[in-house]
N, C-alpha and C positions, 0 to 999 in steps of 0.2 A: 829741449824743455828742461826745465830747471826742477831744482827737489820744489824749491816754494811753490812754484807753476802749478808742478802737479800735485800738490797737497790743495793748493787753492780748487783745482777743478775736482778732484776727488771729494771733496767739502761741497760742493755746487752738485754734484753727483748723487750723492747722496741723497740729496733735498727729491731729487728729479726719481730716486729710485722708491721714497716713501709715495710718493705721490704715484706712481708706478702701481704700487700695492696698494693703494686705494681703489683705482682701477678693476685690477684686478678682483679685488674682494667685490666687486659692483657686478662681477661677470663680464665688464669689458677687456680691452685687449692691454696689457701693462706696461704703457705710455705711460711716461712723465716728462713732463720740460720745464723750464724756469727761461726768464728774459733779466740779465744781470746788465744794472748800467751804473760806472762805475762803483761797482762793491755792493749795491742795495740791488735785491730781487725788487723788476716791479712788474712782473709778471709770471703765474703760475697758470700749468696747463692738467688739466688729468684724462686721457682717453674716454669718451663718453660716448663714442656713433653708436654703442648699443643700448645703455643708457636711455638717450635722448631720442633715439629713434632717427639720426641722423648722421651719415656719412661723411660730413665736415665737421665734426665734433674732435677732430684728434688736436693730443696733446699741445703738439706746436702754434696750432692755429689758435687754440684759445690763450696759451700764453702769449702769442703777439696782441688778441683783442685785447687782455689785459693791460700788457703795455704800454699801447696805442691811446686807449682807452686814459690810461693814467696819466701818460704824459701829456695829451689831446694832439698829437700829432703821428702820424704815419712811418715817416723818418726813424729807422732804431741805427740808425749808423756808428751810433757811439755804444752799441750793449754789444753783451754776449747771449747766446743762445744755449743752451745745456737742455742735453736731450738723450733718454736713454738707448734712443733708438734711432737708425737714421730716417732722418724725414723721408716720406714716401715726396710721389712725384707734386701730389696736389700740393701739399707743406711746401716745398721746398720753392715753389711758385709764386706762395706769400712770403716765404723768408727773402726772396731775389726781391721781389716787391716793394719790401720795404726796408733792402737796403740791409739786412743785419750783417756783419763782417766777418764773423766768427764764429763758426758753430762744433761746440764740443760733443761727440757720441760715443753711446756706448759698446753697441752691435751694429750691423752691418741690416738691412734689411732685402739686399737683393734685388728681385728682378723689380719691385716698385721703388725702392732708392731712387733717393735724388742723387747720390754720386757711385752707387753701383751698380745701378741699371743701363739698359740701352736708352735709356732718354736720362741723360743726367744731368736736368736741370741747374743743379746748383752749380757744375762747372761748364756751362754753358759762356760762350763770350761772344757769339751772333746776333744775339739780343741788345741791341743799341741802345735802348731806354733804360740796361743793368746795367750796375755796376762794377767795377772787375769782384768773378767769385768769388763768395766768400775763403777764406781759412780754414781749413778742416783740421781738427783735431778728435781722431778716430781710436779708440779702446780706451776711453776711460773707464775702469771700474766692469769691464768687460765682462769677468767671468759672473761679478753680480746682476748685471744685467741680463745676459743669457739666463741666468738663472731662475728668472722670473715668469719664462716659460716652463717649468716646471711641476 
């Protein structure tokens, strides 16, 4: 990756760790994501399953509703994903779903990851209806993110 690469996703990062801290201050858990297609965010997510009283409330999935939503189509083949945390297994279900290519993170989430768990969806390739896995691009802004558990 290039110095510009990684100035551009540490910029995108950021966005995802403010929004993090929102979260947080709400008493949920400090998820952030963003849906970037070419250069314009058109999707923001903030962790809300305690919030809202609901377990499909994370970050990811509402930044893709947004998306979806925005552009009126399903399809994110052409964005990026930024996320300060990696998708759990549910997230990473709709990210294969609809196709996103590229998904930048900050930490590692473990045994519910979507590519550091024992079911790792996102690099799945037996799934015939996906597409090939996304791109993973893993510790942006790392120690900020970890942080956030703090």
């Amino acid at each position: 990756m290039n110095n510009t690469d990684l100035q551009q996703h540490e910029s995108y990062m950021r966005i995802c760790l403010d929004l993090a801290k929102i979260a947080k201050q709400r008493g949920d858990s400090p998820v952030g994501s963003i849906i970037v297609q070419n250069g314009v965010i058109i999707g923001e997510g903030i962790e809300g399953g305690k919030t809202h009283k609901d377990i499909t409330f994370h970050a990811e999935i509402e930044a893709i509703r947004n998306a979806t939503k925005k552009i009126e189509k399903q399809d994110l083949s052409d964005c990026i994903m930024y996320t300060t945390h990696e998708p759990c297994i549910m997230c990473s279900y709709v990210i294969r779903h609809t196709k996103i290519p590229i998904i930048v993170t900050g930490i590692a989430t473990g045994e519910i990851g979507g590519f550091s768990s024992k079911l790792p969806l996102l690099l799945d390739t037996t799934i015939k209806k996906w597409s090939t896995p996304p791109i993973l691009i893993k510790g942006i802004l790392e120690k900020e993110c970890a942080a956030l558990h703090n």
